[in-house]
Structure formats: structure tokens, C-alpha cells
C-alpha positions in Angstrom: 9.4 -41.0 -54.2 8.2 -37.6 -55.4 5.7 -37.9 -52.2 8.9 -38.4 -50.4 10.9 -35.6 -51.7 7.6 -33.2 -51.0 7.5 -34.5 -47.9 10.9 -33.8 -46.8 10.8 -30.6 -48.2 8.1 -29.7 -46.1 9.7 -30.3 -43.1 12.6 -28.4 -43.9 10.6 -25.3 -44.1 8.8 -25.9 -41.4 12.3 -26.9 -39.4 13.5 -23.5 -41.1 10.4 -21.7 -39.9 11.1 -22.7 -36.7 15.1 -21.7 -36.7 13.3 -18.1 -37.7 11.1 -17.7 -35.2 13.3 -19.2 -32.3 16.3 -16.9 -33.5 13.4 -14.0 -33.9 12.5 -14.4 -30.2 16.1 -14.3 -29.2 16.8 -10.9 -30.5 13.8 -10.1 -29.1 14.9 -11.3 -25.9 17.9 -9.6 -26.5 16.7 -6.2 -27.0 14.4 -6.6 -23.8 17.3 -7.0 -21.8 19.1 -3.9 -22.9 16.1 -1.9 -22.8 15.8 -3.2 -19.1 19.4 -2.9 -18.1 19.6 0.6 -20.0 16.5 1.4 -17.7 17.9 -0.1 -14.9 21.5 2.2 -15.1 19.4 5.5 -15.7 17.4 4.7 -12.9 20.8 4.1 -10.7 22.2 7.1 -12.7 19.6 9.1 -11.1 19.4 7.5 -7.7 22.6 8.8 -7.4 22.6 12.4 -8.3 19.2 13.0 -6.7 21.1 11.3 -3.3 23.8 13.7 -4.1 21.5 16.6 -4.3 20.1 16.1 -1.1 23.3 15.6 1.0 24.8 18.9 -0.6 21.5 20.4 0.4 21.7 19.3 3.6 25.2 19.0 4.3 25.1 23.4 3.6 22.4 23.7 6.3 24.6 21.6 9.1 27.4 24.0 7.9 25.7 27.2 7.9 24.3 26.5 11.2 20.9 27.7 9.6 17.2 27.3 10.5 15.2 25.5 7.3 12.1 26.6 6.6 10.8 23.3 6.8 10.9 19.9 4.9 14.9 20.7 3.5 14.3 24.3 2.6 16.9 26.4 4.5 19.4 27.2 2.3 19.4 31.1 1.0 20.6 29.9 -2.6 17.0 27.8 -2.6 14.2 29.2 -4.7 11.2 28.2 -1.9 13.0 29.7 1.1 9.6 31.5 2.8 8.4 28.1 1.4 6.7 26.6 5.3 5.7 23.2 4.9 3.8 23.7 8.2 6.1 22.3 10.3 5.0 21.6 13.8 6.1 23.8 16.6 8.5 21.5 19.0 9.5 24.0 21.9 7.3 23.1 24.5 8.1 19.3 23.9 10.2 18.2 26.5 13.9 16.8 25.7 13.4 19.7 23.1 17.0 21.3 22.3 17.4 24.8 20.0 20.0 23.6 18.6 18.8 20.3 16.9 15.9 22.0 15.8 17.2 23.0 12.6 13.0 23.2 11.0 13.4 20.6 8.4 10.6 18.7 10.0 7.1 18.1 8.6 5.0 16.5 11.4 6.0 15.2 14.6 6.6 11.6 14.9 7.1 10.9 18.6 3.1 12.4 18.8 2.0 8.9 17.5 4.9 6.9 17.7 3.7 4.8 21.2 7.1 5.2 22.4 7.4 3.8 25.7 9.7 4.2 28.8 13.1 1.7 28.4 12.4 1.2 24.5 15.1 1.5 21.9 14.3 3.8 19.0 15.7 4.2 15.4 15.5 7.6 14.0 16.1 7.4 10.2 17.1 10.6 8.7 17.9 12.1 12.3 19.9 15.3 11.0 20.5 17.3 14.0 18.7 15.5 16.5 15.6 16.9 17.0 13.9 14.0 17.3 16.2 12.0 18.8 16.4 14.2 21.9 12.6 14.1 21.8 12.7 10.4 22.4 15.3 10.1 24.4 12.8 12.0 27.1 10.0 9.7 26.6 12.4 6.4 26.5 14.6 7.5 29.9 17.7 6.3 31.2 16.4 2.7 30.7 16.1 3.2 27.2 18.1 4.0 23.9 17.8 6.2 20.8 19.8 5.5 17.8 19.7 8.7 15.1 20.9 7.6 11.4 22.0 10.4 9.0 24.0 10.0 5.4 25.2 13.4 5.8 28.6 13.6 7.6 28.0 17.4 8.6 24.6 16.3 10.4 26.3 13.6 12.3 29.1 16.2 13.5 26.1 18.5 14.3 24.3 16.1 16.5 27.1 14.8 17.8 28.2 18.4 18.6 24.3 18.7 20.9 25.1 15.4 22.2 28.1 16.4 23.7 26.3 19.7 25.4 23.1 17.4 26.9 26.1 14.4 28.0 23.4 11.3 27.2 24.9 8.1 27.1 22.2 6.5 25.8 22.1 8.2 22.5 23.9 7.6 19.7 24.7 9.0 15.9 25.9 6.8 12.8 26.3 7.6 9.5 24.6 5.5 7.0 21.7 5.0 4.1 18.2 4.4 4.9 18.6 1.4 2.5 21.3 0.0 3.9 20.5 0.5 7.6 23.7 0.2 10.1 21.6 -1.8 12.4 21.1 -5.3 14.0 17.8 -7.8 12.6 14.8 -7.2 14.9 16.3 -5.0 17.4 14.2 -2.0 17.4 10.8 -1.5 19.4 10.1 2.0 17.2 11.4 3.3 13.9 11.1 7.1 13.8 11.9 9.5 10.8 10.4 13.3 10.0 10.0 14.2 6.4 13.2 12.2 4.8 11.7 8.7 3.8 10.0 10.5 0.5 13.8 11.7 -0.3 14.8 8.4 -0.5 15.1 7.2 -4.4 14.6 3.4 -3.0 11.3 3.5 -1.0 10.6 -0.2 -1.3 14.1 -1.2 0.0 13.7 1.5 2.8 10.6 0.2 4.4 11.7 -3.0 4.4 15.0 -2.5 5.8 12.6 -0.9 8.6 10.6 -3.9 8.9 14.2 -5.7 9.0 15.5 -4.0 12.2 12.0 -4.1 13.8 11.5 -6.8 16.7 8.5 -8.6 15.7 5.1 -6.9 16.2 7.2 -3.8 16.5 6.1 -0.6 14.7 7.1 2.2 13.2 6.0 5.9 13.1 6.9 8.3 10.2 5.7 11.8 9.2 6.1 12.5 5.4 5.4 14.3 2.7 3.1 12.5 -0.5 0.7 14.3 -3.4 -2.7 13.4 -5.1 -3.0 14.1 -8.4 0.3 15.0 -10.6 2.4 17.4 -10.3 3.4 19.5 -13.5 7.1 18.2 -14.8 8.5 21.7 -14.0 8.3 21.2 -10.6 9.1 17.0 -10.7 12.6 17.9 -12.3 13.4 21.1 -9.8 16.5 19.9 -7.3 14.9 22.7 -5.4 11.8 21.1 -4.8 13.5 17.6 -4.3 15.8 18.4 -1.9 12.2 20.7 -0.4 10.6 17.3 -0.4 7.7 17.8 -2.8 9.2 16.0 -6.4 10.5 13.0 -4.2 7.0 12.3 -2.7 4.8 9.6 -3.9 1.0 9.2 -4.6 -0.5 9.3 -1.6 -2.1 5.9 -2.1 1.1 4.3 -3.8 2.9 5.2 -1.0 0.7 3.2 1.7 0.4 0.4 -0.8 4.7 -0.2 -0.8 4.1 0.0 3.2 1.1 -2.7 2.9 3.3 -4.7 0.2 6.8 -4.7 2.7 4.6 -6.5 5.2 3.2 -4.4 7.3 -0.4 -4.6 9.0 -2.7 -2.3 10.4 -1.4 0.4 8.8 -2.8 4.1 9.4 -2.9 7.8 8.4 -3.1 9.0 12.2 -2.3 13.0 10.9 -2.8 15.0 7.6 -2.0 18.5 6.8 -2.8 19.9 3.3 0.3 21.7 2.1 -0.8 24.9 -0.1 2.1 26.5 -2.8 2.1 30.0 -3.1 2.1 31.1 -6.3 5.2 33.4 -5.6 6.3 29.9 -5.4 5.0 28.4 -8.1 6.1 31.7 -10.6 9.4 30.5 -10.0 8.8 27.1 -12.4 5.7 27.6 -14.2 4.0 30.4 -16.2 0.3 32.2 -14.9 -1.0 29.4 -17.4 0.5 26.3 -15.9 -0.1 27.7 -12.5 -4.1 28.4 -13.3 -4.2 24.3 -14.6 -2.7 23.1 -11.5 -4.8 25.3 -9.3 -7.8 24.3 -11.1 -6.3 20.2 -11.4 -6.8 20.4 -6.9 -3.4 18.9 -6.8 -2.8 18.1 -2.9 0.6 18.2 -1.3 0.0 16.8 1.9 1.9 15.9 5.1 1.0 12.6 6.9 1.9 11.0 9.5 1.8 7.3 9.3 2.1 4.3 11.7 2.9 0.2 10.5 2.9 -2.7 12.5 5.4 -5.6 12.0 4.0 -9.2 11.9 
């Protein structure tokens, strides 16, 4: 009986144990799911006022009617004006138009894009058709360009150039790179100059390019990504966001999301280091931090990359 007893009470403790543990691992579980959905709204929090950033940014160029300085850095209220992100010289390309040239460019695209006579082309971040116009002269009458902007002052601005050139087979629409307005596997090329790295969401943005891609389709982007880290001065400066150095990616993280979307035979057909001045760099960090990163070899560099779909 006493055996009995013993052994009852033993597998009440260990049932108790149990009810402990099990009830242990639920608030732990619990607590793992706030942390994650707490992460998850700062993350969305700050999707969304970085987005905003940029579209004020650029939305003030369209308006002003002014000429960046390359990469996002045209307006006069922005610390890096003077701030050239080597931005390639476009006038003696032909379909080239003044007035869509607005120099917020940091490669050119169509160089390496394999565009081809009668194809249609998707120009993601288009501003005010620079590119677009570009293409449009490689892709001729038999062909079609498509330029997508989230700023409703660049649409109105391309639009405007539109209306002076009188193509019909070019076309603006307003929407998000990660929510492209545009039909499954329709696109022989996917363009975009120096705007995919300004995009919070680079996962969902290549793979809303390999969406719209026709199969074995490809895309061509010029961009802007970093080796090394860059001091958190300059990571948390809108200035330098909406200049397209804090929203830029390792350089190797940023072909792996490429790789990991799908896309084969990816390559680095272009690079450009990107040097700072240090009038530049005075502007967010003391002689101190600017003689670390000097010394760290940070690169900032401009590539321009090409992805095949399967």
C-alpha cells in the first residue's frame, strides 16, 4: 500500500513537472512571438518612413525641375549636394532627352541590358524617363517601354517629356517596386538605375522582377552596394538614404538575395568605386571617425548587374 501511495506520488510530481515545463515553454513561446511581431511592426514602421523619405526627396526634385547630382542628391536643402556618385554621361546616347535627364543615375543600364529591337521593357524606378527614352530607341516602333515610378511628381514629369517626343509606345504608371503594376511573365528586360538599393523590401523586389519576366528573360540593373560597414552616423542620415549609400547592401548579400529569388548566371558586368570626400564625411562624423573609416577601406561601389530567369 505504502509502495502504492509512493508510487502515486511520484507520478504526480512528475505529471506536475510536466504541467511546469509545458506551461514554461508556452510563455516562452509567447514572448517569442511578441519579440517577433514587435520586430516585425518596427521593421514596417521603418519601411514606411524611409519610403516616405525618399518620395519627398524625390518628389522636390520633379518639382523644382532640378538636376541631381547623382544617385538622389539634387535637392539644395541636402547635405551631399557636390556629392557625384559618378554618374555616367548619357548625351551622346541616342533617344537621349535633356529633360528626363534629371542626374539621379548611377550607371547606365541599357549598356548591358541585351535589349533588342521589338522587345518590351520594364523600367523600375523610371523618374523622368531617362532611361526609358533610351530604350525606347534601341526597342523601335515594334517594341514597348513601360517606366514605373512611386512618386506622382515623376510620373507627371515623364509624362510631361512624353508628351513633347509623341511615342505611343511608351508608357508611365505609378506604383511600388514590390508590388509591380504588371502582367506574370510579360517582360523580355527589366531595367532600373540606382533605385532598387532604396527599396526597404529587396527580396520582394527581385522577385516581383522575376514575376513579370517571360521565362529565360533577364534583367539589367545598375546600383549602388558597400564592402565593409559603414559608421552608424551615416546608416541613420535620410540624407544619405535618399543619396543611396545607407539603403545599399553588402556587396555579396546583395547578389546572394538575386541568386536566392531564382536567378541564374548572374553577373557584375560594371563596377565603379565611389570615393566620399571628407567635406562630405565632416558633415556626420568627427576627423576621428572619418580617419577609422578611411583606414577600415570601406568601398561604396556602383555595379551594374545582369540575372537570368529560369
Amino acid at each position: 500500500m505504502n509502495q502504492k501511495k509512493m508510487s502515486m506520488r511520484k507520478m504526480n510530481r512528475v505529471k506536475n513537472q510536466m504541467i511546469l515545463l509545458t506551461v514554461v515553454d508556452l510563455l516562452a513561446a509567447v514572448v517569442q512571438i511578441k519579440t517577433i511581431l514587435g520586430e516585425r511592426v518596427n521593421k514596417m514602421g521603418t519601411a514606411k518612413e524611409l519610403k516616405q523619405t525618399v518620395k519627398e526627396k524625390y518628389g522636390e526634385i520633379a518639382v523644382k525641375n532640378q538636376t541631381g547630382c547623382g544617385c538622389g542628391c539634387g535637392s539644395k536643402s541636402n547635405k551631399i549636394v557636390g556629392y557625384t556618385v559618378m554618374q555616367d554621361n548619357y548625351t551622346n546616347l541616342e533617344g537621349y532627352i535633356a529633360e528626363a535627364d534629371l542626374g539621379l543615375g548611377c550607371g547606365v543600364p541599357t549598356e548591358y541590358a541585351g535589349i533588342k529591337k521589338g522587345d518590351t521593357v520594364v523600367d523600375l524606378g523610371s523618374g523622368a524617363g531617362n532611361d526609358v527614352f533610351v530604350a525606347r530607341a534601341i526597342v523601335g516602333d515594334e517594341g514597348k517601354v513601360i517606366g514605373i515610378d512611386f512618386t506622382l511628381e515623376m510620373i507627371g514629369k515623364a509624362m510631361a517629356n512624353k508628351l513633347k517626343v509623341g511615342f505611343d509606345n511608351v508608357d508611365f504608371k505609378l506604383g511600388e517596386i514590390e508590388n509591380i503594376p504588371f502582367a506574370d511573365n510579360a517582360a523580355d528586360v527589366v531595367i532600373s538605375n540606382c533605385v532598387l538599393n532604396l527599396v526597404p523590401d529587396k527580396r520582394k523586389a527581385f522577385a516581383e522582377i522575376y514575376r513579370i519576366l517571360k521565362p529565360e528573360a533577364h534583367f539589367c540593373v545598375s546600383d549602388i552596394v558597400i564592402k565593409g560597414e559603414l559608421p552608424e552616423e551615416l546608416k541613420k542620415s535620410a540624407e544619405m538614404y535618399a543619396g543611396c549609400v545607407a539603403g545599399a547592401l553588402q556587396q555579396d548579400e546583395y547578389i546572394g538575395i538575386i541568386k536566392e529569388t531564382g536567378f541564374n548566371n548572374v553577373q557584375i558586368k560594371k563596377t565603379k568605386v565611389i570615393e566620399i570626400p571628407d567635406d562630405v564625411l565632416k558633415e556626420y562624423l568627427s576627423d576621428s571617425e572619418i580617419e577609422k573609416f578611411r583606414n577600415n577601406k570601406v568601398g561604396i561601389f556602383s555595379i551594374t548587374v545582369v540575372g537570368y530567369k529560369n
